[in-house]
C-alpha positions in Angstrom: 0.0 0.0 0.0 2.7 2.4 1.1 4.5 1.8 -2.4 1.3 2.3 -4.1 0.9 5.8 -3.3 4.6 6.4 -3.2 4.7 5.5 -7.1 1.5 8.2 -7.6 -2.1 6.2 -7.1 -4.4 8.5 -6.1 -6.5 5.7 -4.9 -5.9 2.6 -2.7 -8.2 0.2 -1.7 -7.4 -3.2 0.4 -8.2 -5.2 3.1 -8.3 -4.6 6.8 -7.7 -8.1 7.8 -5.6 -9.5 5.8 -3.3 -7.0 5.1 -3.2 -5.4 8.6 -4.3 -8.6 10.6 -7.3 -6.5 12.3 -10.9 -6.8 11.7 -12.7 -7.3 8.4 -13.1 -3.9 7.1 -12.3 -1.5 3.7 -9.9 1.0 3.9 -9.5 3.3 0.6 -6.4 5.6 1.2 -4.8 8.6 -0.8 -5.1 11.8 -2.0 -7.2 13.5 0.7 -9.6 15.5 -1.7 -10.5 12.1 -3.4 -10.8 10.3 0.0 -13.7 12.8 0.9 -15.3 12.5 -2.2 -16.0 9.2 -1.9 -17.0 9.5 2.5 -19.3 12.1 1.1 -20.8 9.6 -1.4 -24.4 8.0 -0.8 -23.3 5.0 -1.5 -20.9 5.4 1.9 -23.4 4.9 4.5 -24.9 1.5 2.9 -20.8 0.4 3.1 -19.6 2.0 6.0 -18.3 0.2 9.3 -19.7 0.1 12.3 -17.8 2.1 16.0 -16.9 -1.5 16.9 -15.1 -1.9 13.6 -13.4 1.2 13.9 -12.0 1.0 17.6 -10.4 -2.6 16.4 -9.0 -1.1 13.1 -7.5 2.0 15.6 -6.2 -0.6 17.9 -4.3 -2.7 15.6 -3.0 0.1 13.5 -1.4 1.6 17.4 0.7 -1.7 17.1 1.9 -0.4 13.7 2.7 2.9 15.3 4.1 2.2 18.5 6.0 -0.9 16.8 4.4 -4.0 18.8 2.5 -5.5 15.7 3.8 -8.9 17.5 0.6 -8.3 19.3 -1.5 -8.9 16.5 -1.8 -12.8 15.9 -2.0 -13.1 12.6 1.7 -11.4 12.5 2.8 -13.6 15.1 1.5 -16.2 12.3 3.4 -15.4 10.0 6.8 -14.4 11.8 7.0 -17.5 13.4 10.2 -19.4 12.4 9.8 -22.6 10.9 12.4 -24.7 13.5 10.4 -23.5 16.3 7.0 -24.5 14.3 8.6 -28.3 13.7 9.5 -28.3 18.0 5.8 -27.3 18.9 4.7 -30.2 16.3 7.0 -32.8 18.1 5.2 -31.5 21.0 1.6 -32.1 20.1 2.7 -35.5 18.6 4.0 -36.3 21.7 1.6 -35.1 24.2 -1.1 -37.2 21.5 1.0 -40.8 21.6 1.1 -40.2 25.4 -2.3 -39.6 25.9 -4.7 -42.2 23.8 -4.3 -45.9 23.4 -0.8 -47.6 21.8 -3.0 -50.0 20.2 -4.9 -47.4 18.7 -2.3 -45.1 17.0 -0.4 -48.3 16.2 -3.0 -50.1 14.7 -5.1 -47.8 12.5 -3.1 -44.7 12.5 0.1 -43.4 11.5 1.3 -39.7 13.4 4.3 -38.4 12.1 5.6 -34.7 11.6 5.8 -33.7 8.0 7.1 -29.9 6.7 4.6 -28.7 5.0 3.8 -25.2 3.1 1.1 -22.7 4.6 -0.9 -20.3 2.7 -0.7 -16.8 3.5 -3.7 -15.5 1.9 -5.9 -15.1 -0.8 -7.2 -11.6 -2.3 -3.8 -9.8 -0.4 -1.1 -12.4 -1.4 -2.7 -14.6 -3.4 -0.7 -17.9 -4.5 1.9 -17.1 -1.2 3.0 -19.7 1.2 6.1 -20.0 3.9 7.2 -23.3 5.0 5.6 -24.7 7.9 5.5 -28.1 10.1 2.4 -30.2 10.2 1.3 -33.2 12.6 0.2 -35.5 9.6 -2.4 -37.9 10.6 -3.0 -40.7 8.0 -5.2 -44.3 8.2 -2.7 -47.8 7.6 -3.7 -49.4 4.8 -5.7 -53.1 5.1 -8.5 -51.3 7.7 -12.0 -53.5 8.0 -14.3 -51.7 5.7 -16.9 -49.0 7.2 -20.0 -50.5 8.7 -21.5 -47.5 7.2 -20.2 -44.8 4.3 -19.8 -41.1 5.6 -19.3 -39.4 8.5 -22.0 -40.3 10.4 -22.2 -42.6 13.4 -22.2 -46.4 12.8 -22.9 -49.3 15.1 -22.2 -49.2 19.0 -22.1 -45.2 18.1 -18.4 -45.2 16.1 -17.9 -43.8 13.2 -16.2 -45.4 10.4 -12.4 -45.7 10.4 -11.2 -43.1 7.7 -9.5 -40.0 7.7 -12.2 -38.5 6.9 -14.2 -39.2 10.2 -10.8 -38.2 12.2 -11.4 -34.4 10.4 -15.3 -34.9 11.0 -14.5 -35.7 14.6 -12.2 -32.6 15.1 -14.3 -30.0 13.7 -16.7 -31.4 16.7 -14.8 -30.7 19.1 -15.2 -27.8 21.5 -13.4 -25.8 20.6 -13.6 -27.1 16.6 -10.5 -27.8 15.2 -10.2 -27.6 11.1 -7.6 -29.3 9.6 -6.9 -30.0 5.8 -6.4 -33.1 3.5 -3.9 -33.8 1.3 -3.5 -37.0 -0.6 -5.3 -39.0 2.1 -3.4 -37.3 4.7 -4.8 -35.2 7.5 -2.8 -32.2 8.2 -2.1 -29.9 11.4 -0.4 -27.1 10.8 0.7 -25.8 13.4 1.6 -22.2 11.7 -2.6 -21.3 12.3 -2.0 -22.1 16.1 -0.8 -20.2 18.7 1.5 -21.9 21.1 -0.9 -21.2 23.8 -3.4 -23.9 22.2 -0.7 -26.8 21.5 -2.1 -28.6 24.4 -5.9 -28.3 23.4 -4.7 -29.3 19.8 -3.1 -32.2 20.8 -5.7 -33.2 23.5 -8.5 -32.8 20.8 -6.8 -35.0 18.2 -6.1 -38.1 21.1 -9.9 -37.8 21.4 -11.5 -37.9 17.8 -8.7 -40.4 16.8 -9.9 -42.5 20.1 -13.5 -41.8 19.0 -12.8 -43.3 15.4 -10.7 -45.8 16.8 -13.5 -47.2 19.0 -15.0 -48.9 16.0 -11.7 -51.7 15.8 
């Protein structure tokens, strides 16, 4: 933005969230006479944010100014170094193979750590990633097939053994946790985490693989 109207825009438009990491919101900057021409617009008051909008958007732009931005998460996010991201995913894999059943991990799932490559963003950076670390869940081959296809509950209240239902059972979680799937494998990327929620990651994934697990 700041090159933008360095190199002569008299208009820029962009995204108060994921450029600034602050709340969702429209921010059109420049040449002052053309900024009030378009607050003075009738169109501005069917668009225009809300006071609870505005005192976030001030708050996270006093990080910019008094040069604490590390307070804002989603720059934590994305400062985060990629040998400390691969420690807090030994970590969760760890805390996980301590906490649910040997037999269970060993005989339906596999838990590694895997490097992986985290997307920034979409409409700001779009096509971006940074290297990241994962905890990569994935099913062994040779499972009994599913009493019952989908992720809904199958006999004695189980639901089938895929990786599928081990996603299904983490978004129910409270609170949900999303993962992604890639080539059959479920992936945790610990990037989108802050380290204050390692333990309720890994706690949450002992219990939906236990819950899948129950139907062995």
């Amino acid at each position: 933005v700041q090159e933008a109207v360095a190199a002569g825009a008299d208009l820029v438009t962009f995204s108060g969230d994921k450029l600034l990491g602050g709340p969702q919101a429209g921010i059109i900057v420049g040449r002052k006479d053309l900024v009030e021409r378009c607050r003075r617009h009738p169109l501005a008051r069917a668009v225009r944010v809300d006071k609870l909008t505005l005192a976030a958007l001030q708050a996270t732009l006093q990080h910019y100014l008094d040069g604490t931005v590390e307070q804002i998460p989603v720059y934590r996010m994305l400062a985060a170094a990629g040998e400390e991201l691969q420690r807090r995913a030994e970590r969760v894999r760890t805390r996980v193979l301590a906490t649910i059943r040997e037999d269970q991990v060993r005989g339906l799932f596999d838990l590694q750590v895997r490097s992986t490559v985290s997307t920034v963003g979409g409409g700001s950076l779009p096509g971006e990633g940074q290297p990241s670390a994962a905890v990569a869940v994935t099913v062994r081959a040779g499972q009994p097939p599913a009493a019952q296809r989908g992720d809904g509950p199958v006999e004695r209240g189980c639901p089938r053994v895929s990786i599928e239902a081990v996603a299904a059972a983490l978004r129910r979680q409270e609170p949900p946790i999303i993962g992604r799937i890639e080539d059959d494998v479920l992936l945790l990327d610990l990037r989108a985490v802050e380290p204050a929620q390692d333990d309720l990651l890994a706690d949450g994934l002992a219990r939906a693989m236990g819950a899948v697990a129950c139907t062995s």
